[in-house]
N, C-alpha and C positions, 0 to 999 in steps of 0.2 A: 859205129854209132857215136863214138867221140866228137865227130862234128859237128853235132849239135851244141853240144857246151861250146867249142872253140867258135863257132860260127857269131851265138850271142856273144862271145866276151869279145869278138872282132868290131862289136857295134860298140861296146865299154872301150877298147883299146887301139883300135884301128892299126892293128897287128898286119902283116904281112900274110899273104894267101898264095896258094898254088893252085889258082884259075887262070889261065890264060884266056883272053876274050878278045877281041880286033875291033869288036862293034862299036861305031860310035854313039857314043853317051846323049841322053837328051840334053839340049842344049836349050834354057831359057832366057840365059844375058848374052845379044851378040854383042861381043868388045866392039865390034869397027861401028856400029849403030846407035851407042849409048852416046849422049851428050850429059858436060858437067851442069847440074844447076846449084842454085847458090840459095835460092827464095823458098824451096820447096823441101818441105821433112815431112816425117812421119811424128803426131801428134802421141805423146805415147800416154794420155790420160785415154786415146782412142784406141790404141794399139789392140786388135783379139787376142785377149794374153790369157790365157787357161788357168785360172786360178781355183785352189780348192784347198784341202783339207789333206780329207783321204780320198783315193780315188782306185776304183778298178776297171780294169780291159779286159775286153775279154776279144781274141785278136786270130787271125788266120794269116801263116806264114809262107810264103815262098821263092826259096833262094836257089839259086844259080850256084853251082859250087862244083870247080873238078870235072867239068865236062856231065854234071847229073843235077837234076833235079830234084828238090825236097818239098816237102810239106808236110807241117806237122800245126796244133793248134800252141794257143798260147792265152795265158794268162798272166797281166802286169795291176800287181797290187804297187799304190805309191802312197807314201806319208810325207806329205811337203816338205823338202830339205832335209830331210833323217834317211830317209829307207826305200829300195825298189826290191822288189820280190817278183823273179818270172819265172813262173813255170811253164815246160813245155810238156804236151802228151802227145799219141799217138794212139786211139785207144787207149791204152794206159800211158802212165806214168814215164815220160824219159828222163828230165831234169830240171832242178831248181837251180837257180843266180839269184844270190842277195848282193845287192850292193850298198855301201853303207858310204859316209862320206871320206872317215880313214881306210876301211878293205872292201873287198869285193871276195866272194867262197860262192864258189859251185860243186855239186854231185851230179853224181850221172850213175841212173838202178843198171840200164842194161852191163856194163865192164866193170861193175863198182868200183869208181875213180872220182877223186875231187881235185880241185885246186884253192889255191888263195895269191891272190894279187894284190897290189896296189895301185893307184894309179903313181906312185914316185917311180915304181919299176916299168909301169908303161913309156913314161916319158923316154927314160934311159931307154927303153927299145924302139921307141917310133920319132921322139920329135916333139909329138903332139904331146901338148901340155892341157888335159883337159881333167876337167873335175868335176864333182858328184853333181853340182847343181847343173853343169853345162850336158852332163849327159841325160839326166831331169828331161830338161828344155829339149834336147835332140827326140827324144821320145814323144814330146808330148807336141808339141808345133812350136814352142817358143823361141824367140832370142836365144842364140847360146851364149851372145854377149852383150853387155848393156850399151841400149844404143839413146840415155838420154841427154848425154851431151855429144848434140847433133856435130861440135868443133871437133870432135876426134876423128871423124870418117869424111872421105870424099866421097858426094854422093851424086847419083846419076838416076835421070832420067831415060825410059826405051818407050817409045809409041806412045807418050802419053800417057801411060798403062801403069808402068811397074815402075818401083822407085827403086834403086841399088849404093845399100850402103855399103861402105867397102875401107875395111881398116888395115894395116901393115903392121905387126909387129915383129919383128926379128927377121924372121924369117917366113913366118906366117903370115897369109893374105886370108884375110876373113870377108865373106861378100853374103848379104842379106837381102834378098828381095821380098819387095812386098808391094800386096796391089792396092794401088791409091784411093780405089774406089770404094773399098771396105776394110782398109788396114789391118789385109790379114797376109802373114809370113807364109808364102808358099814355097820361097827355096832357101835354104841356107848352106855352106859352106866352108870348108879349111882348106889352105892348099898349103905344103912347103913346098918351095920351088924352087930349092936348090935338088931334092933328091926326089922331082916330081910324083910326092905321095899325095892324096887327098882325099877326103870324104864329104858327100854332098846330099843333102836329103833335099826329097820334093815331097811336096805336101798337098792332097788334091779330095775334091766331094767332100765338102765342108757341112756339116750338120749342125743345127741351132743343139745349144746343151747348156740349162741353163741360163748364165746372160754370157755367154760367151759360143763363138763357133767353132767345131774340134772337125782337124783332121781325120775323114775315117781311112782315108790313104796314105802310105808312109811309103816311099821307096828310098831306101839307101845304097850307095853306092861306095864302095870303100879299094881305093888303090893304095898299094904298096911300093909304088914304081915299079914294079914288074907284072903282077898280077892283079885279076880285078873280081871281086864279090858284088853280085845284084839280091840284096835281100829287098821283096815285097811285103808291106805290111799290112793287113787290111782289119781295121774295128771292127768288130759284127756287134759289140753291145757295150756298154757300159754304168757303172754305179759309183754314187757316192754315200760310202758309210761314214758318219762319226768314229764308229768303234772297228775298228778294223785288225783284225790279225795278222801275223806272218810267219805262219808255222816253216821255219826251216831248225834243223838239225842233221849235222852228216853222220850217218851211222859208222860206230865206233871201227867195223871190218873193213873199209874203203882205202884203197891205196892213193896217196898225194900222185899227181901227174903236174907238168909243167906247164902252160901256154907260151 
């Protein structure tokens, strides 16, 4: 039952996995078909950017893992730039992840086991250099990085349709599509491509919420260079409270485990 925690902390950490899978990946940017444009951005006073306060999901999971399939529910409490709180059940109670924007602690009732991370130790194990607000935005449908000076990305048009911005840092290629005709973020991307890792989410059945459109689909996709994780995400509801809670506490008999 420990996979469950490791499985969520591989959406925080984009950790390394023991799935092997051959299939190939949805593909929505073809390289050999995109042309460069020069005249053409994405307006970001237009941009569908998900804005709020506090926010809750209330969310159904299903991930590919190990040759077996999962499903369990989920719920993602969030306090804009402070705090994500997910809990997952199964009929009852499996586990909670808070993440905070210096740690991240998880339990798990069934082995009684916790951990605690950072994202500075994530780096040191993966590469990926990512952080509390970028994992925010990977959750919710936004930007995981800021695209308002359109001078920093080379950007592409495909069909007309989709506009693809696309940044290089170090070793990191960042690619952000988005459809032109209601400037909302349907796939985004990290690749390092020296030790072909990457993770890729698509975003899809967009529902008015507010004055803004939300994701009720989330699929992620997370390679390690060897092995490959399909987590599906699906909304079934959602709220926004003012006053929100975020009952976590690991109980004192719980053994530390490592990710």
């Amino acid at each position: 039952m420990r996979v469950y925690i490791l499985i969520l902390s591989l959406i925080i950490s984009g950790c390394g996995l023991k799935k092997k899978n051959n299939r190939e990946l949805p593909k929505l940017v073809d390289i050999e078909s995109k042309k460069t444009v020069k005249n053409k951005t994405i307006n970001t006073n237009d941009l569908n950017y998900i804005d709020f306060n506090n926010l809750i999901l209330y969310s159904r999971a299903d991930i590919e893992y190990n040759n077996s399939n999962y499903s369990f529910d989920l719920s993602f409490r969030f306090n804009k730039n402070n705090k994500i709180l997910i809990s997952g059940s199964l009929i009852l109670s499996l586990f909670k992840i808070l993440i905070q924007p210096e740690i991240f602690l998880g339990y798990q009732k069934i082995d009684k086991t916790y951990f605690e991370s950072n994202f500075s130790e994530i780096y040191k194990k993966t590469g990926l250099r990512l952080n509390f607000n970028q994992i925010e935005s990977i959750l919710l449908g936004n930007p995981l990085i800021n695209i308002d000076n359109s001078k920093d990305f080379k950007i592409y048009i495909q069909n007309e349709q989709y506009l693809i911005y696309n940044k290089e840092v170090d070793d990191l290629s960042y690619n952000l599509v988005f459809d032109i005709n209601n400037t909302r973020l349907i796939n985004q991307e990290i690749n390092q491509q020296k030790s072909n890792r990457y993770l890729k989410i698509y975003y899809d059945d967009f529902v008015k919420f507010n004055d803004f459109y939300f994701p009720r689909s989330n699929k992620i996709i997370i390679n390690d260079g060897k092995n490959l994780i399909n987590l599906n995400i699906n909304n079934r509801s959602k709220n926004i409270e003012e006053n929100l809670s975020f009952p976590f506490k690991i109980p004192a008999n719980y053994s530390k485990i490592k990710i």
